[in-house]
ROGUFI-758349 format. One record per residue (C-alpha): z, x, y. Coordinates in pm, whole numbers, padded with zeros to 5 digits. Layout:
REM ROGUFI-758349
<<Z,X,Y>>;
...
***
This chain:
REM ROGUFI-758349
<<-00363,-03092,-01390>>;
<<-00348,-03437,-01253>>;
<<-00201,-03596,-01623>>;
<<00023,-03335,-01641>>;
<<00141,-03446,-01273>>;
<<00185,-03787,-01362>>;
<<00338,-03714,-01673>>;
<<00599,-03463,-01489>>;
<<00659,-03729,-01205>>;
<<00721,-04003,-01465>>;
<<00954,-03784,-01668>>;
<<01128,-03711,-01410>>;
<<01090,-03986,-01174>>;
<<01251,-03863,-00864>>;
<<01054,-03822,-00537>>;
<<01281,-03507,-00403>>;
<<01180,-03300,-00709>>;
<<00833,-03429,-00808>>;
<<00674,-03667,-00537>>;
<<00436,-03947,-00708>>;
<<00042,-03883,-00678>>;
<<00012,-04262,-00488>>;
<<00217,-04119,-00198>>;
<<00093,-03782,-00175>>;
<<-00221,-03932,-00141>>;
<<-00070,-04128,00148>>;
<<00045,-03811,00276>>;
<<-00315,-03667,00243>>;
<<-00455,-03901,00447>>;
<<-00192,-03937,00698>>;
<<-00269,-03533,00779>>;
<<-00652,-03566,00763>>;
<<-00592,-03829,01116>>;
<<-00285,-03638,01263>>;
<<-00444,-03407,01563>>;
<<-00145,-03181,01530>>;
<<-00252,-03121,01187>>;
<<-00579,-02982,01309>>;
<<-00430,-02805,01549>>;
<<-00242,-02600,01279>>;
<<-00465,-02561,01048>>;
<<-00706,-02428,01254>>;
<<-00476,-02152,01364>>;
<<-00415,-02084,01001>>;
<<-00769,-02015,00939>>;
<<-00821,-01828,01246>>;
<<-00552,-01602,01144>>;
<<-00690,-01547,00833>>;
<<-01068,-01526,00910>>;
<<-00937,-01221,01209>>;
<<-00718,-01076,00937>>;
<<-00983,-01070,00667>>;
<<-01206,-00921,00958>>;
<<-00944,-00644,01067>>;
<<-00949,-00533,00746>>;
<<-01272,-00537,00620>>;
<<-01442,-00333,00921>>;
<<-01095,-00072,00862>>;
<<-01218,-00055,00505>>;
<<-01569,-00013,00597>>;
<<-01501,00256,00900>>;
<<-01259,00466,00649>>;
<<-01552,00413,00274>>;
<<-01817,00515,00518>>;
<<-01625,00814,00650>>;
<<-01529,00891,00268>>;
<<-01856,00867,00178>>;
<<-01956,01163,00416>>;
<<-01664,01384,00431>>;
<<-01530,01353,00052>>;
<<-01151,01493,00103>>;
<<-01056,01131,00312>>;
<<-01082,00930,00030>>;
<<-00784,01168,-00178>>;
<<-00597,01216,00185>>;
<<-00594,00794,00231>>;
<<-00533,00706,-00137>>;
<<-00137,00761,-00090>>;
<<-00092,00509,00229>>;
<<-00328,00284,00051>>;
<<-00098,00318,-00288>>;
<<00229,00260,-00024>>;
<<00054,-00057,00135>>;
<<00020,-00224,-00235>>;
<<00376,-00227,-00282>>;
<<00508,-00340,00022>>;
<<00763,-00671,-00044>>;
<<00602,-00942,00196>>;
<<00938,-01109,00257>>;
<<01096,-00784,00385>>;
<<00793,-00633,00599>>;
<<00793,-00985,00757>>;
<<01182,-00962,00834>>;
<<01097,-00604,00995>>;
<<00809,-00722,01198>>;
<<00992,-00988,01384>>;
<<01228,-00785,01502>>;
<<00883,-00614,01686>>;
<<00625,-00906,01723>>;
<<00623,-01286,01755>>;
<<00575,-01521,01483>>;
<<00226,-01546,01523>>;
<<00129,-01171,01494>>;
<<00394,-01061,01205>>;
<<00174,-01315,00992>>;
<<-00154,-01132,01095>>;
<<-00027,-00791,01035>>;
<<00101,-00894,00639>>;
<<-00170,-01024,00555>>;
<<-00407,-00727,00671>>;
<<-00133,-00501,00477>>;
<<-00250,-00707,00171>>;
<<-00596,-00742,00227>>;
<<-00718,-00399,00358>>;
<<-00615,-00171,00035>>;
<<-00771,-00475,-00236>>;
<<-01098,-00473,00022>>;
<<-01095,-00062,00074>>;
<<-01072,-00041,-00295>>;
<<-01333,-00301,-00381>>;
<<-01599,-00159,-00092>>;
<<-01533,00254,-00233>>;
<<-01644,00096,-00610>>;
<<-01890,-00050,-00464>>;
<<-02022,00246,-00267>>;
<<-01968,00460,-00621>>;
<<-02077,00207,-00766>>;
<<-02506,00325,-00652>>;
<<-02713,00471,-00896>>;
<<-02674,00817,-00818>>;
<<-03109,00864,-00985>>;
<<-03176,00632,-00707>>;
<<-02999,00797,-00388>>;
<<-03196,01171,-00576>>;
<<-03484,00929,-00556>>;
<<-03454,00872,-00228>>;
<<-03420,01187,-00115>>;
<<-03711,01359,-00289>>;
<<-03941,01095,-00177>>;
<<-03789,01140,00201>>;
<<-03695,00802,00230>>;
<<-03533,00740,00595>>;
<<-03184,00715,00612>>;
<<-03238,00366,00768>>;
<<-03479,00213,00492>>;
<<-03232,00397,00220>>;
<<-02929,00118,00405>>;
<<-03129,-00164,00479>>;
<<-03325,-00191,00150>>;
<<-03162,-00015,-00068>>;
<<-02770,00068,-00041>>;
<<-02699,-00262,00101>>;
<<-02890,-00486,-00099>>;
<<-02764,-00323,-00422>>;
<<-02374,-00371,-00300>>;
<<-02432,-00697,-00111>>;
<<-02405,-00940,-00410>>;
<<-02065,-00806,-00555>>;
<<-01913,-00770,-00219>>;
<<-01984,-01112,-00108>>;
<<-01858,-01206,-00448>>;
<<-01553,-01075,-00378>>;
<<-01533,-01203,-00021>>;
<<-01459,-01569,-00121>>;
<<-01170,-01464,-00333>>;
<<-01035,-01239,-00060>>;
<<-00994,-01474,00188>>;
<<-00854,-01758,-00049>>;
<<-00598,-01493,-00083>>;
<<-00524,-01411,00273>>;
<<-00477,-01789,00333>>;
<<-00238,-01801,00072>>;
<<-00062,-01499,00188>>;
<<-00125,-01608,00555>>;
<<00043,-01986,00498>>;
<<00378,-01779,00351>>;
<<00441,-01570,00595>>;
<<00421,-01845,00844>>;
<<00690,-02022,00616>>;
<<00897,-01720,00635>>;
<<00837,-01599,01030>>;
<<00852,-02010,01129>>;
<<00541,-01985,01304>>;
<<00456,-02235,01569>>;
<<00137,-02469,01554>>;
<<00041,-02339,01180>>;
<<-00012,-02492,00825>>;
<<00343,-02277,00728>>;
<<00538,-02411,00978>>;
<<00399,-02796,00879>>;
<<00541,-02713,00521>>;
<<00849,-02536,00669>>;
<<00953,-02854,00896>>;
<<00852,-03100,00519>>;
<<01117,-02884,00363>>;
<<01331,-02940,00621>>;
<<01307,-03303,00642>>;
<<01286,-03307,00222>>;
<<00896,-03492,00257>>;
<<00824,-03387,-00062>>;
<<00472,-03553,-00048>>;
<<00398,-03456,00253>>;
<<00485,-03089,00155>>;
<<00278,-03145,-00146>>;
<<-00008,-03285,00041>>;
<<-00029,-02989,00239>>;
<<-00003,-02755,-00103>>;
<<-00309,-02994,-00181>>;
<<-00501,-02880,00115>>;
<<-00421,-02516,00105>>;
<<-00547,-02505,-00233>>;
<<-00918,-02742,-00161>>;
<<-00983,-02492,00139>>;
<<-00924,-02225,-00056>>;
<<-01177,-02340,-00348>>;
<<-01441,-02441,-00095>>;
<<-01459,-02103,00090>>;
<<-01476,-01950,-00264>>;
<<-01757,-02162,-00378>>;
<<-01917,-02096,-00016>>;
<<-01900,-01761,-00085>>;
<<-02080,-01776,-00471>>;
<<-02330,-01989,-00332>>;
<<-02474,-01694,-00080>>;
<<-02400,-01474,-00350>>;
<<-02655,-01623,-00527>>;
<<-02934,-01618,-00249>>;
<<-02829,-01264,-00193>>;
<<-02856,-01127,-00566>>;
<<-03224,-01268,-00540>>;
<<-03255,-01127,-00184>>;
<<-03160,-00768,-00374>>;
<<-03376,-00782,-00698>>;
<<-03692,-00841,-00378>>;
<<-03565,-00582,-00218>>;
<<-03497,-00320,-00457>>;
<<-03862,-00436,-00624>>;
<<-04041,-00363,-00232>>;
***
């Protein structure tokens, strides 16, 4: 990725359509000691990490219910099928006509996240040996020991898998509907005002960013993925 870079900035060489590597590097660096910087990305991430959490313990609340009363699951499936096509660029035009531009960003990105984490958590969930939950109950297992070690350690592994990737996601969602709603004090409004001002390395320095925090809460996540899987083959062997 980094030849074909240089190679497309050379071809090209023109620092408003391609900025060079040297000066995005600059760029880089010049965010890493800017406090504003901080500032914005840690409301970015904040966003994110209470959007990610809106929607998981929604999707949780609403598998769980399924899971006992059977007929929620086909009455939910149409507003879930309704949220995965909703155009991000015009729900964000709609919601700041109603919010700010710091909650219209928050309430996108839970309209992405909840149906891809409701759907992931209900294969999970269907996902359990249905031998092992008869098990359970012909041995008279306790409802408690039956979550703690074994419905939980058995999905554990493939949700936390899938955790990583989900919130890579709602960043990337998260920093483009800041572009879009102009949010104050946020990593989309930093690339909003380099586009403005045509800093193409800065803009691309901030890409640059985006994209390492993204990679490093996804390997994060498959690192305690890893101590969980052998956290479930002890439990499920106890």
């Amino acid at each position: 990725m980094w030849l074909i870079w240089l190679i497309a900035y050379y071809s090209v060489r023109n620092d408003y359509i391609i900025p060079s590597f040297s000066e995005t590097i600059k760029s880089f660096g010049v965010c890493l000691i800017s406090a504003d910087f901080w500032t914005a990305f840690a409301f970015t991430v904040l966003r994110t990490v209470g959007s990610f959490a809106i929607s998981f313990v929604f999707a949780t609340a609403l598998v769980a219910s399924g899971a006992i009363f059977g007929k929620i699951n086909a009455f939910i499936k149409p507003f879930i099928d309704v949220m995965r096509t909703l155009p991000t660029l015009a729900v964000v035009l709609i919601l700041l006509f109603w919010t700010t531009p710091s909650v219209a960003p928050v309430v996108v990105t839970v309209l992405v996240l909840f149906p891809m984490i409701y759907a992931q958590l209900y294969a999970a969930v269907k996902g359990i040996d249905g031998g092992i939950i008869e098990m359970a109950e012909v041995y008279g297992i306790a409802k408690r020991e039956r979550l703690t070690k074994m419905y939980l350690p058995m999905i554990s592994p493939s949700i936390l898998a899938q955790t990583g990737a989900n919130i890579s996601l709602g960043i990337k969602v998260m920093i483009s509907a800041e572009v879009l709603a102009g949010t104050y004090e946020s990593m989309g409004g930093l690339m909003q005002n380099a586009r403005v001002y045509v800093d193409m390395p800065r803009l691309a320095a901030l890409t640059l960013i985006a994209v390492l925090t993204g990679l490093c809460i996804d390997l994060c996540f498959s690192f305690t993925e890893k101590f969980t899987f052998k956290w479930s083959k002890k439990e499920s062997y106890a």
